[in-house]
N, C-alpha and C positions, 0 to 999 in steps of 0.2 A: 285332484287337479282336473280343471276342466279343461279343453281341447278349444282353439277358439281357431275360426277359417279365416282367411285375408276378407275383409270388407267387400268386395266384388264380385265373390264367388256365388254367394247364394242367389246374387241377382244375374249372372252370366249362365247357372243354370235354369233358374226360370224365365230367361229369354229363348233358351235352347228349346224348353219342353214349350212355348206357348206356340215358337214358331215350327216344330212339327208336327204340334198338335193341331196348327193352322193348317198346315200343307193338306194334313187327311181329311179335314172340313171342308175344304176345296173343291172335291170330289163329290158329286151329289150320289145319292145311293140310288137302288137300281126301282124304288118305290118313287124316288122324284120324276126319276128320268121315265119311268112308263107315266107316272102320273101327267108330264109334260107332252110327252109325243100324244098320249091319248088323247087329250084337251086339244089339238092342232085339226083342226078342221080341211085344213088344206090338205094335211099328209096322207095320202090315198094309201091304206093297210089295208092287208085283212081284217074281218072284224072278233078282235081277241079280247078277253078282259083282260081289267088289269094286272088281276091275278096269274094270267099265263103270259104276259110282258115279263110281271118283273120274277116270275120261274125261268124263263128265257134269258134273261138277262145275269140273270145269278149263276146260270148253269154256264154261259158262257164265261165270266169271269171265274167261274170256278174252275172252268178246264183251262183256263193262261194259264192261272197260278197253280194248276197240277204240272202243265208241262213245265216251268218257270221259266217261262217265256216274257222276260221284263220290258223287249220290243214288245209286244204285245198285249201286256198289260197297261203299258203307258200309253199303246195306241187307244186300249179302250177306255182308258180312264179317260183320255181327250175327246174320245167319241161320245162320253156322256154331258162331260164340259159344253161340248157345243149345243148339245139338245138342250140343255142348262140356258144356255148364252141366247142362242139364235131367235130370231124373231120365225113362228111359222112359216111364215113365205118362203122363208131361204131353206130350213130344211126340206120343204117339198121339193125346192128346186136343188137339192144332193149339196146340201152346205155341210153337212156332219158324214157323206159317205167317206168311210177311208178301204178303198181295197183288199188291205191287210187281211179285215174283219171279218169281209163278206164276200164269201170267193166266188155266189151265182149272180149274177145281174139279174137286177131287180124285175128287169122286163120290157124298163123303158127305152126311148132311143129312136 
């Protein structure tokens, strides 16, 4: 005897999986995000590759998720969103700073 599911099911769970699996797409990885700020002409850094952005970047996201610290995860998942989003000008001009993140000021002021 074969088992048969209500009509709706199969299609209420792959609406479930596409749209979590959308949410984590969302989030650009830490290879976009150095790939973006590096490319920004405007953003006065020091001069790193990108290989040591996106170690910087990984090691930071990896110490939220040791402390699991989900304020802070989510702040940095949005601090990478914006380097994502923003046009250069605005992030030189502190469009993506969130405090939270980065406890020294940068210098400027």
């Amino acid at each position: 005897m074969r088992h048969t599911r209500p009509p709706g099911l199969r299609r209420v769970a792959l609406a479930v999986l596409s749209l979590t699996s959308g949410l984590a797409a969302c989030e650009p990885s830490c290879e976009q995000t150095c790939e973006k700020l590096l490319a920004c002409d405007e953003v006065e850094s020091p001069r790193v590759s990108e290989r040591e952005c996106e170690r910087a970047c990984t090691t930071q996201e990896e110490l939220y998720l040791s402390w699991d610290d989900v304020d802070l995860q989510e702040a940095f998942s949005d601090h990478k969103r914006c380097i994502d989003e923003e046009e250069c000008s605005a992030i030189a001009e502190g469009a993506c700073v969130d405090d939270r993140l980065f406890a020294f000021p940068s210098g400027e002021g």
